[in-house]
N, C-alpha and C positions, 0 to 999 in steps of 0.2 A: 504494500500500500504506500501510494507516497505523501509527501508530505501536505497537512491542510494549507489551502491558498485562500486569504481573504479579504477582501476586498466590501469597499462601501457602492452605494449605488451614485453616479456621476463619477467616481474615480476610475484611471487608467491602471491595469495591471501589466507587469513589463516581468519574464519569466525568463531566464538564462539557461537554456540547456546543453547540455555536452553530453554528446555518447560517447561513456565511456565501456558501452558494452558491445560483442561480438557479430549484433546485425541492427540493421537498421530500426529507427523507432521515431516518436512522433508523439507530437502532444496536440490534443484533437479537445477543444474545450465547449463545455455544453451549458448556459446561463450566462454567456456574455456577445457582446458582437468584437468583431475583427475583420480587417482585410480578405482579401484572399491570400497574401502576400504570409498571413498569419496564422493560416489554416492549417492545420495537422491532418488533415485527411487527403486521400489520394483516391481521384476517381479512374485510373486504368487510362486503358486505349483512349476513354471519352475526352481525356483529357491532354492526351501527351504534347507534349511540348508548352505545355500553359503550368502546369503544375509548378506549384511553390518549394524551394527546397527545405522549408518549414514541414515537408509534406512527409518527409521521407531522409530522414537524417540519419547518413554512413557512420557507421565506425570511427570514431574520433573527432566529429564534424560537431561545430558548435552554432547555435542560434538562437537570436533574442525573440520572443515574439511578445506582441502587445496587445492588447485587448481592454478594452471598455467594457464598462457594466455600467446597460441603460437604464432608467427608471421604470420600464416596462416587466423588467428582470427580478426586479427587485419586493421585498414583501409589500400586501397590502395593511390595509390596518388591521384585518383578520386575520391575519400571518404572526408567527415569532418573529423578533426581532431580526433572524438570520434565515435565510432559504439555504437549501443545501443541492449543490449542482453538484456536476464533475468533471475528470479531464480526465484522458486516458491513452495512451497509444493506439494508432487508430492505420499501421501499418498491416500489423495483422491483427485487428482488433477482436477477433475470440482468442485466437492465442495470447493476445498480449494483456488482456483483461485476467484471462483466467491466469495467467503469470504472475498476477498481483502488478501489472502497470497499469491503477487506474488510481485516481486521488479528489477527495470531496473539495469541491471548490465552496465556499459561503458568500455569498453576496448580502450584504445584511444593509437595514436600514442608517441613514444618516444620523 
């Protein structure tokens, strides 16, 4: 499991990742908006030659990605204080979920 990421609703999250592991991996976040530039997910043939190398990060290969959290995202006033999303690698994302590469993101109120 990795580590909790959290964030308020109107602020920028900025995540520094480095593989330092033996195939490639990817952080695919689910309760914020991003780029596509920022996107951890990889759509195949659909997409080739467009794809972000945020998408699919080699063996040693480092990248920052950035992401917002809109107030659309974020609790309402029936909500706790904190909503609980997530991020996950999204290379081979059964394999890599069930590997334990997935981590609760919180988006919580101002």
């Amino acid at each position: 499991l990795g580590p909790v990421i959290k964030a308020e609703v109107g602020e920028s999250i900025r995540v520094t990742f480095r593989n330092n592991a033996s195939r490639p991996f990817s952080i695919q976040p689910h309760g914020v908006s991003y780029r596509k530039s920022d996107e951890g997910a990889s759509y195949g043939a659909a997409s080739r030659g467009t794809e972000s190398p945020a998408s699919h990060m080699s063996p040693g290969a480092m990248f920052t990605y950035e992401w917002n959290v809109p107030e659309d995202v974020g609790p309402t006033d029936r909500d706790p204080d904190c909503l609980t999303w997530l991020y996950y690698s999204a290379v081979d994302a059964v394999r890599d979920t069930s590997s334990g590469l997935v981590g609760p993101l919180l988006v919580c109120r101002k």
